[in-house]
N, C-alpha and C positions, 0 to 999 in steps of 0.2 A: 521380907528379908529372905535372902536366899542363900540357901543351906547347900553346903556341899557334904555327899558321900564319901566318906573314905573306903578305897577297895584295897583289901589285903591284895597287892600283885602276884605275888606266888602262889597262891591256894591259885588264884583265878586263873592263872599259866598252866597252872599244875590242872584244875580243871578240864579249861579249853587244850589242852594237849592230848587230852584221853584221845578226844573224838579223832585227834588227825593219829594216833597209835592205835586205833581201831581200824583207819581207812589203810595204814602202812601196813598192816597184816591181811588185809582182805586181798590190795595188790601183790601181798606175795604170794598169798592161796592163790591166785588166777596163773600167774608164775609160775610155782610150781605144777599145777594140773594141765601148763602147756611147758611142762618142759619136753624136750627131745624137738619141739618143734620152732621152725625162726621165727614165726610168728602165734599174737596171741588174740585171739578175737574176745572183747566185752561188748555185753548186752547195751545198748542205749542207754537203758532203765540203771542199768550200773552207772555207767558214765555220769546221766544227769544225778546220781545221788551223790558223788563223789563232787562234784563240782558244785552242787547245793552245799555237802560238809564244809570245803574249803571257804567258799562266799560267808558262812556262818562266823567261821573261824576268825576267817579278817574282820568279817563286819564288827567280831563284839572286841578284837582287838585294837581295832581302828576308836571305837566309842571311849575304850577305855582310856588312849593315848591322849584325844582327843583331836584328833588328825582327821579325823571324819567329816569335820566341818568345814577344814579345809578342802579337803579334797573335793568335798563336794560345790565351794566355789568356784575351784577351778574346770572341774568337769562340767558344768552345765554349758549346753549349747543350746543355742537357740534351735527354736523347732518350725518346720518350713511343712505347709500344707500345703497339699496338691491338689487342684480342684481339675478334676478333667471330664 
């Protein structure tokens, strides 16, 4: 028999929402420590961790909607190996 979880939604929003108001204040520190200037240079090692939070973010929002299973129907593609 198989049981479903009930997930309170808003605690879990309210949860997953920290991480992207942590990542929203990091980009304004980098903002403000390049202001006066048009451009703002970030570390890689920033980048890939902002892009790892975000990926986070969707992926447990995605599990909870449960949209993920679609999505992931539609995205598979076949895989083509090269022998040379």
């Amino acid at each position: 028999m198989e049981t479903k979880q009930e997930v309170n939604v808003p605690k879990f929003v309210g949860r997953h929402l920290s991480q992207l108001k942590v990542l929203s204040r990091l980009l304004e520190h980098e903002l403000e420590a390049g202001k006066g200037a048009r451009e703002v240079t970030l570390d890689r090692h920033l980048i890939e961790n902002i892009l790892d939070t975000l990926e986070i973010f969707t992926d447990d929002c995605e599990s909870i909607s449960g949209s993920s299973r679609d999505r992931a129907k539609v995205e598979q593609k076949p895989v083509v190996a090269r022998l040379n």
